[in-house]
N, C-alpha and C positions, 0 to 999 in steps of 0.2 A: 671838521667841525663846521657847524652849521650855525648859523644866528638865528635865533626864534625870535626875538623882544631887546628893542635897544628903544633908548630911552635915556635923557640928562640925568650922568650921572651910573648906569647901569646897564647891564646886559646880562640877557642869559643864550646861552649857546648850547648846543646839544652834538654827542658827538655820537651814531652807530658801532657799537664794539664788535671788533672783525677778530679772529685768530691772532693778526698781528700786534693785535693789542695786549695779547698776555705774556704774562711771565710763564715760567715753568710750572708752576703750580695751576694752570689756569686762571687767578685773578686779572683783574686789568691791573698795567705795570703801572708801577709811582710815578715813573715818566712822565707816560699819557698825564694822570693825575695830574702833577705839577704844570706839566705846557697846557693844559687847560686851563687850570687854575689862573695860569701866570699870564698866557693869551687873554683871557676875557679882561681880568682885570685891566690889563692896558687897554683894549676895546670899552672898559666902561670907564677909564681916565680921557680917553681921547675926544668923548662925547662933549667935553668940557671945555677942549683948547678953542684958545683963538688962532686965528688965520696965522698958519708960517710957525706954529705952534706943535711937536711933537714929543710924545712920552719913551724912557729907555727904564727897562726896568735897573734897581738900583740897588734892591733886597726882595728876598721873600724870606717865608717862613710857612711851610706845612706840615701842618699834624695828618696824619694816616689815620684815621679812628677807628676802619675795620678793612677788612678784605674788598675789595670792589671788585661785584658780579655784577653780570646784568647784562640786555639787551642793547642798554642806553646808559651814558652817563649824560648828564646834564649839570651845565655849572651856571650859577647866580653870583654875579658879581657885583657890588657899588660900592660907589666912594664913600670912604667915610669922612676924609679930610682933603681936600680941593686944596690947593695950594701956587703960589709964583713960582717954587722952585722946586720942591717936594707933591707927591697926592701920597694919600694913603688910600686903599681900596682891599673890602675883604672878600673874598669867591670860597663859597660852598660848590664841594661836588658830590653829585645827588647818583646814586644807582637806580636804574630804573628796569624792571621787566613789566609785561601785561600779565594783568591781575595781582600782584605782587606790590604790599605798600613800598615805596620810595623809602631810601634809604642816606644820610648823610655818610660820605665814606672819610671825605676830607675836607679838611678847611688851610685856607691862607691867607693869609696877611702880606700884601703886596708894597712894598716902598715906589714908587716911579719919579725920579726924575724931569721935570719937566724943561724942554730946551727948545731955542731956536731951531728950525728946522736948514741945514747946511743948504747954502746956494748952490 
């Protein structure tokens, strides 16, 4: 996965879909889906901390809404809710081929944790 746009509060990442990324059927796996989802998210929580300050995810929650093909998935993630102890942050993953509109395949709803970072 690759970082395209980070930014307070948000990030989008982009990840090249290989063979190893599919299921049996050819889709890209929920997997993938989910650790992208779940990665960015914490990447656009972490935009936030202060110093000594790091995010552990706490919950998710992902809807699948279609099949995901494509050259590219692409995920957009921001905070919705910044927090002392909790963030909440939600991440769209996007299918992407050339010439081919863009596609939402899944969404999440990310809980994180927000903590000291251990000495």
């Amino acid at each position: 996965m690759q970082a395209e746009h980070v930014a307070p509060g948000e990030i989008t990442t982009r990840l090249v879909c290989r063979p190893d990324h599919q299921q049996h059927d050819g889709f890209i796996h929920a997997g993938v889906l989910g650790t992208m989802a779940d990665h960015s998210a914490g990447a656009a929580a972490a935009t936030l901390l202060s110093p000594g300050q790091m995010v552990l995810t706490a919950e998710y929650k992902l809807n699948l809404l279609r099949p995901a093909q494509g050259e590219r998935m692409v995920c957009e993630a921001r905070v919705l809710k910044p927090g002392r102890t909790l963030t909440v942050v939600e991440s769209e993953v996007w299918a992407e081929s050339d010439g081919v509109p863009r596609k939402l395949v899944a969404k999440a709803t990310v809980t994180l944790a927000v903590i000291t970072r251990p000495a």
